[in-house]
N, CA, C and O atoms as a GROMACS GRO file, in nm:
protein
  280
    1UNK      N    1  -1.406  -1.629   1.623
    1UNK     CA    2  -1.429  -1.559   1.497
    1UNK      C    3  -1.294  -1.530   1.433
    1UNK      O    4  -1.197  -1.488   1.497
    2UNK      N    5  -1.294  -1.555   1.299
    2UNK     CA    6  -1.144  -1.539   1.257
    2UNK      C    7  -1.174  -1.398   1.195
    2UNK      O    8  -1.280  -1.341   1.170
    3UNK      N    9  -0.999  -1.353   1.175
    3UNK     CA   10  -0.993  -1.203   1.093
    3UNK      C   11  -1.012  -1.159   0.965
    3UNK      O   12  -0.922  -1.205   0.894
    4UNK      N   13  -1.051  -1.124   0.934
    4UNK     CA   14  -1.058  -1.077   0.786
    4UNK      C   15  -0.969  -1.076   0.714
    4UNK      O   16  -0.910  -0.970   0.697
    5UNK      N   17  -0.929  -1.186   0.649
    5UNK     CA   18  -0.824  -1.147   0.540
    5UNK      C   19  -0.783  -0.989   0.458
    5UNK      O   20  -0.857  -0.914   0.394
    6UNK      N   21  -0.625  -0.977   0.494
    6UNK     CA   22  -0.584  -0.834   0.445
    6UNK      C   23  -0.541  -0.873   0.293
    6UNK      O   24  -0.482  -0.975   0.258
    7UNK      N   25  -0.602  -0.730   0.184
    7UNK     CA   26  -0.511  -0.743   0.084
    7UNK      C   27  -0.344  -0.742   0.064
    7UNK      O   28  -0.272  -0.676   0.138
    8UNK      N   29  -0.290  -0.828  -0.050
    8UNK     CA   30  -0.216  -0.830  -0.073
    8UNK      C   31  -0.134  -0.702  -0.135
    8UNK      O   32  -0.146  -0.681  -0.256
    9UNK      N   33  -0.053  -0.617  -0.059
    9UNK     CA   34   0.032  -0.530  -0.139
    9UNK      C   35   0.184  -0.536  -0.157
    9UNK      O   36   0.275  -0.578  -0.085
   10UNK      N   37   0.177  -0.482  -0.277
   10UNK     CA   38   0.350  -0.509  -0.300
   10UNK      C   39   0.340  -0.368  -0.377
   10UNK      O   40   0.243  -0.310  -0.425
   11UNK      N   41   0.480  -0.335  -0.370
   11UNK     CA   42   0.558  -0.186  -0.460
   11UNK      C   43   0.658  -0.275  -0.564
   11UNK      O   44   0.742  -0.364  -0.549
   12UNK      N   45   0.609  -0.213  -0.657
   12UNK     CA   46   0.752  -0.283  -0.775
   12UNK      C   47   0.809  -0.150  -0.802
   12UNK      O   48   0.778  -0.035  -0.768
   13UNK      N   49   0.916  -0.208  -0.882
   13UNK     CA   50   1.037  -0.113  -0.878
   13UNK      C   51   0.978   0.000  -0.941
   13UNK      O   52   0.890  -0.027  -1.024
   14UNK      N   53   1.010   0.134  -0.919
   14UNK     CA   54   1.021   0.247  -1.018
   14UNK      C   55   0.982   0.348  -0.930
   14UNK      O   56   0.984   0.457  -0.987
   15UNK      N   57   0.947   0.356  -0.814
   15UNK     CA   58   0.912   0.455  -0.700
   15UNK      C   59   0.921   0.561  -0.714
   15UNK      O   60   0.804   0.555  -0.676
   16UNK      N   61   0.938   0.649  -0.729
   16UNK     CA   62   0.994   0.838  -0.744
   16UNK      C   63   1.002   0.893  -0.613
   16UNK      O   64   1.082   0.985  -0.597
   17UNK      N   65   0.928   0.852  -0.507
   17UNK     CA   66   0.920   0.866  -0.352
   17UNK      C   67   0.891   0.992  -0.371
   17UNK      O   68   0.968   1.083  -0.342
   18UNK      N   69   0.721   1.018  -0.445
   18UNK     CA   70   0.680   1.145  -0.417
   18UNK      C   71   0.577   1.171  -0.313
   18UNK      O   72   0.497   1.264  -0.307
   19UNK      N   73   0.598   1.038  -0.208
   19UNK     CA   74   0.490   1.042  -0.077
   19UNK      C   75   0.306   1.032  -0.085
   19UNK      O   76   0.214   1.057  -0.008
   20UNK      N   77   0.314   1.005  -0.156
   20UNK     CA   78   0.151   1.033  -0.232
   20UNK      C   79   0.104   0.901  -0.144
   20UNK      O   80   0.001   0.902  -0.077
   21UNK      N   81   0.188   0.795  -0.152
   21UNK     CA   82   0.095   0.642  -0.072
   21UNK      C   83   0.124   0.708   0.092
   21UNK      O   84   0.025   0.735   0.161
   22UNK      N   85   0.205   0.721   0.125
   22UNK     CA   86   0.194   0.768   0.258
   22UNK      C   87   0.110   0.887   0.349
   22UNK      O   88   0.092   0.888   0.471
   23UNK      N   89   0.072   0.975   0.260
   23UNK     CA   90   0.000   1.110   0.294
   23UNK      C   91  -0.154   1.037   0.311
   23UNK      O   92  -0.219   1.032   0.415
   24UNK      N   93  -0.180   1.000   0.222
   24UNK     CA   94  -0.313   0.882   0.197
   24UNK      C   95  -0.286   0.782   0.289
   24UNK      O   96  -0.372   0.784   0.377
   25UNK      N   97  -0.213   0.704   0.304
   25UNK     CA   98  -0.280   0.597   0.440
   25UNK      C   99  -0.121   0.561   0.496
   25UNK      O  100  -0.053   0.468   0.452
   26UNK      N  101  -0.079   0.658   0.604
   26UNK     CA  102   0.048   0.593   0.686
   26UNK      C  103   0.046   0.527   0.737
   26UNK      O  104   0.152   0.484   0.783
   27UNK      N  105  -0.080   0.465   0.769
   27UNK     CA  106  -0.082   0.295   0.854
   27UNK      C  107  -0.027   0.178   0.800
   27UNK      O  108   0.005   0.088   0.878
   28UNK      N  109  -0.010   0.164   0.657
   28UNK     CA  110   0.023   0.102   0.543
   28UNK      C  111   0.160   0.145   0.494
   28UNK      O  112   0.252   0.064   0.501
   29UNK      N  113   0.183   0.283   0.439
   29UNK     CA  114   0.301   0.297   0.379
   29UNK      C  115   0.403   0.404   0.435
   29UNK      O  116   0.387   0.512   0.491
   30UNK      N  117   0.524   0.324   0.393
   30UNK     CA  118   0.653   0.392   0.483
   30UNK      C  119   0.723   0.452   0.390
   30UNK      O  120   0.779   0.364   0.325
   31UNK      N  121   0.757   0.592   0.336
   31UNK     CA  122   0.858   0.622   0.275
   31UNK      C  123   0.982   0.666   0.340
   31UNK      O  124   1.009   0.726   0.444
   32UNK      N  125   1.062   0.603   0.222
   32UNK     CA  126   1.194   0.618   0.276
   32UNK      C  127   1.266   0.708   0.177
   32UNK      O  128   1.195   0.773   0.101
   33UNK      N  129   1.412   0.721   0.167
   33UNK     CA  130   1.450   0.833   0.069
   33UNK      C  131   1.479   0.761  -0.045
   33UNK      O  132   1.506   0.841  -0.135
   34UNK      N  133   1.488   0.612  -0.096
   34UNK     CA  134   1.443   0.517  -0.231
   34UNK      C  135   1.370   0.471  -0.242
   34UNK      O  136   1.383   0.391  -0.335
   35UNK      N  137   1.249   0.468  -0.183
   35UNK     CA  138   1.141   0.383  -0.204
   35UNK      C  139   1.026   0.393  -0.140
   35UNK      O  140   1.002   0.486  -0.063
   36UNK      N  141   0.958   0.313  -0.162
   36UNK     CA  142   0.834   0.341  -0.039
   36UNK      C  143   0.806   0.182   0.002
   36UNK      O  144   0.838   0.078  -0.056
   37UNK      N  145   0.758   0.197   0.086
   37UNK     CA  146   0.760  -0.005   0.176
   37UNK      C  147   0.620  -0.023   0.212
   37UNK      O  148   0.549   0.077   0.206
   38UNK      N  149   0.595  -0.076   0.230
   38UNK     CA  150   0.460  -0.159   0.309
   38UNK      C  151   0.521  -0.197   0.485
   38UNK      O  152   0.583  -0.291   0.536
   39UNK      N  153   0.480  -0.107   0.521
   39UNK     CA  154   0.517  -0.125   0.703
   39UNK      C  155   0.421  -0.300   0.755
   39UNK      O  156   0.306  -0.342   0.743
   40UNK      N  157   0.563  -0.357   0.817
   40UNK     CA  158   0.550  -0.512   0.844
   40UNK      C  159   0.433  -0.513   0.951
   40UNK      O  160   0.376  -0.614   0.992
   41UNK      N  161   0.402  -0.361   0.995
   41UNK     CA  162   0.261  -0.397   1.121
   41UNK      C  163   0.151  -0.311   1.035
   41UNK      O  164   0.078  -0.226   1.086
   42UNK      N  165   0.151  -0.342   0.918
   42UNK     CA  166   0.046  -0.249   0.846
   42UNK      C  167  -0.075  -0.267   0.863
   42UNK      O  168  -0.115  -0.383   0.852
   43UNK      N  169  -0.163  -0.172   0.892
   43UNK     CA  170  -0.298  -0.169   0.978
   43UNK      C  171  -0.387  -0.191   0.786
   43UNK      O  172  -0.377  -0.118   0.688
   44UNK      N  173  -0.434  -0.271   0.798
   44UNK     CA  174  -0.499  -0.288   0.685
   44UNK      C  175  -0.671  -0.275   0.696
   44UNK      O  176  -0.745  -0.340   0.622
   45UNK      N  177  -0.713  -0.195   0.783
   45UNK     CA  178  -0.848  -0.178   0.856
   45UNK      C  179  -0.944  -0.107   0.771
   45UNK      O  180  -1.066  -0.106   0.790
   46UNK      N  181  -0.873  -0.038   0.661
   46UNK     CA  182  -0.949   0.096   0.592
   46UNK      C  183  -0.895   0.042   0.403
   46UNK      O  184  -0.843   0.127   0.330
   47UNK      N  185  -0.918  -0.101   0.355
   47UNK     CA  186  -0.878  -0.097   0.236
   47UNK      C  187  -0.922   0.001   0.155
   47UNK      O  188  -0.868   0.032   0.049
   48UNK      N  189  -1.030   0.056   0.208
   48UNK     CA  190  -1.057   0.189   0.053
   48UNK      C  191  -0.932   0.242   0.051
   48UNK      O  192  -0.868   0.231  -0.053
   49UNK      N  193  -0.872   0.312   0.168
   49UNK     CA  194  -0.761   0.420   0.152
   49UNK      C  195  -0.607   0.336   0.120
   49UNK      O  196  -0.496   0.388   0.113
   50UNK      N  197  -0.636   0.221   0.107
   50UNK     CA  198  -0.508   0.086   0.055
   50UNK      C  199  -0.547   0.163  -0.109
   50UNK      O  200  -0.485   0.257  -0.159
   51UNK      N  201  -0.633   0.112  -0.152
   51UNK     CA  202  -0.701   0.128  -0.296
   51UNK      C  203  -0.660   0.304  -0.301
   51UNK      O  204  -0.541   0.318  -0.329
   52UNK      N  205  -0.692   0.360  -0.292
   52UNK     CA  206  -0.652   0.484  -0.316
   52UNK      C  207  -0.536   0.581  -0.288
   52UNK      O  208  -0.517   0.698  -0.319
   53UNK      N  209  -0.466   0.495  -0.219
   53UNK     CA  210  -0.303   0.549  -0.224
   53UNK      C  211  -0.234   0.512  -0.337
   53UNK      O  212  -0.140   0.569  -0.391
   54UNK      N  213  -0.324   0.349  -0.384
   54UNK     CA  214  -0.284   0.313  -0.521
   54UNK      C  215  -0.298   0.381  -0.638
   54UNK      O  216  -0.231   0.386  -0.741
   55UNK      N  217  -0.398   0.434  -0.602
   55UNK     CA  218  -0.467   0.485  -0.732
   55UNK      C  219  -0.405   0.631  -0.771
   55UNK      O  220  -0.421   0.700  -0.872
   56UNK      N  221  -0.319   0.655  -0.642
   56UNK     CA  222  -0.272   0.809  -0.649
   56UNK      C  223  -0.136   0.767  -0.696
   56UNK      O  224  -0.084   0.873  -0.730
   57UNK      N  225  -0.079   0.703  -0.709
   57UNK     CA  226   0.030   0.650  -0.722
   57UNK      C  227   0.085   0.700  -0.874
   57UNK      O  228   0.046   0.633  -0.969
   58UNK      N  229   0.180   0.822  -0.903
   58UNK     CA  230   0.171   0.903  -1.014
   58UNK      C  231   0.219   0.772  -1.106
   58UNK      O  232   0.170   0.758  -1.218
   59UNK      N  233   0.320   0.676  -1.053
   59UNK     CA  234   0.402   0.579  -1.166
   59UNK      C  235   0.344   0.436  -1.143
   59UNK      O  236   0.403   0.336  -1.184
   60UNK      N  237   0.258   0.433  -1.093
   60UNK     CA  238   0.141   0.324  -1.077
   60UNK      C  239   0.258   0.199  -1.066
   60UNK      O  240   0.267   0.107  -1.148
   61UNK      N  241   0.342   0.218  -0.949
   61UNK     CA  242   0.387   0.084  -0.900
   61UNK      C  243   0.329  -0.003  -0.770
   61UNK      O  244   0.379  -0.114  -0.752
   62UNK      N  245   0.208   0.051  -0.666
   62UNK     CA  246   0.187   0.000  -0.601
   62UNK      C  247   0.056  -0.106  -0.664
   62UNK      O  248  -0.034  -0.055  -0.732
   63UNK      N  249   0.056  -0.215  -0.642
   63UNK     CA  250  -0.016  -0.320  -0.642
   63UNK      C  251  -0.059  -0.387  -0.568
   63UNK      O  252   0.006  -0.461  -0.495
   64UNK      N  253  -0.218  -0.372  -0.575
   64UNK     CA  254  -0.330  -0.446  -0.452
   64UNK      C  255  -0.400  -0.571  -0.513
   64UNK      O  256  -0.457  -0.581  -0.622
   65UNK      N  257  -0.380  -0.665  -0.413
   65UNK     CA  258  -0.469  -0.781  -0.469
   65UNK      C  259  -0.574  -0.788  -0.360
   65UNK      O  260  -0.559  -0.726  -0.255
   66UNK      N  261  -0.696  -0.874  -0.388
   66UNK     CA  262  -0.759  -0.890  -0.272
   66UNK      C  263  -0.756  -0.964  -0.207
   66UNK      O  264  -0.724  -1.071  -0.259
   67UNK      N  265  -0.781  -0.968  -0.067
   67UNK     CA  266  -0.767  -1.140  -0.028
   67UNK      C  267  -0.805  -1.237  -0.065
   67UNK      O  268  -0.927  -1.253  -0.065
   68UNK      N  269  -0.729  -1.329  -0.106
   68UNK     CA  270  -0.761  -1.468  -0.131
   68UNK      C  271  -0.736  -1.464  -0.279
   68UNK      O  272  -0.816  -1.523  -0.351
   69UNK      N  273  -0.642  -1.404  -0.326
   69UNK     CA  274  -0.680  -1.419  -0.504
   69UNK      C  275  -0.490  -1.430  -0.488
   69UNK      O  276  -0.429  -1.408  -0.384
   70UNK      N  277  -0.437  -1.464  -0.596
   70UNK     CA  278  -0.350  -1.519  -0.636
   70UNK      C  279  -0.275  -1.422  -0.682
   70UNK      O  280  -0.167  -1.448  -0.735
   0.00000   0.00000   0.00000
């Protein structure tokens, strides 16, 4: 049985690193003191809370695609 394709996330520039993606799902996001990252072992198990760290995102730089889309 294969795995479920994880969405695609990326942070573009403009971060404020006010922790909002990380408080919402630390399995996924790493803040640091410039930025915030997508952790390279990111547990992508719970996309609602992917989607809604986004959505909390005061400067709306995090970006979710779904799997398989371009």
């Amino acid at each position: 049985m294969s795995r479920p394709k994880e969405p695609r996330v990326r942070i573009e520039p403009g971060c404020i690193v006010c922790r909002a993606c990380e408080q919402i799902c630390p399995e996924v996001f790493e803040v640091t003191e410039e930025t915030s990252l997508v952790r390279p072992d990111a547990d992508f198990s719970e996309p609602e809370r992917v989607q809604e760290a986004a959505a909390a995102c005061p400067v709306e730089v995090i970006r979710v695609a779904a799997p398989g889309s371009r």
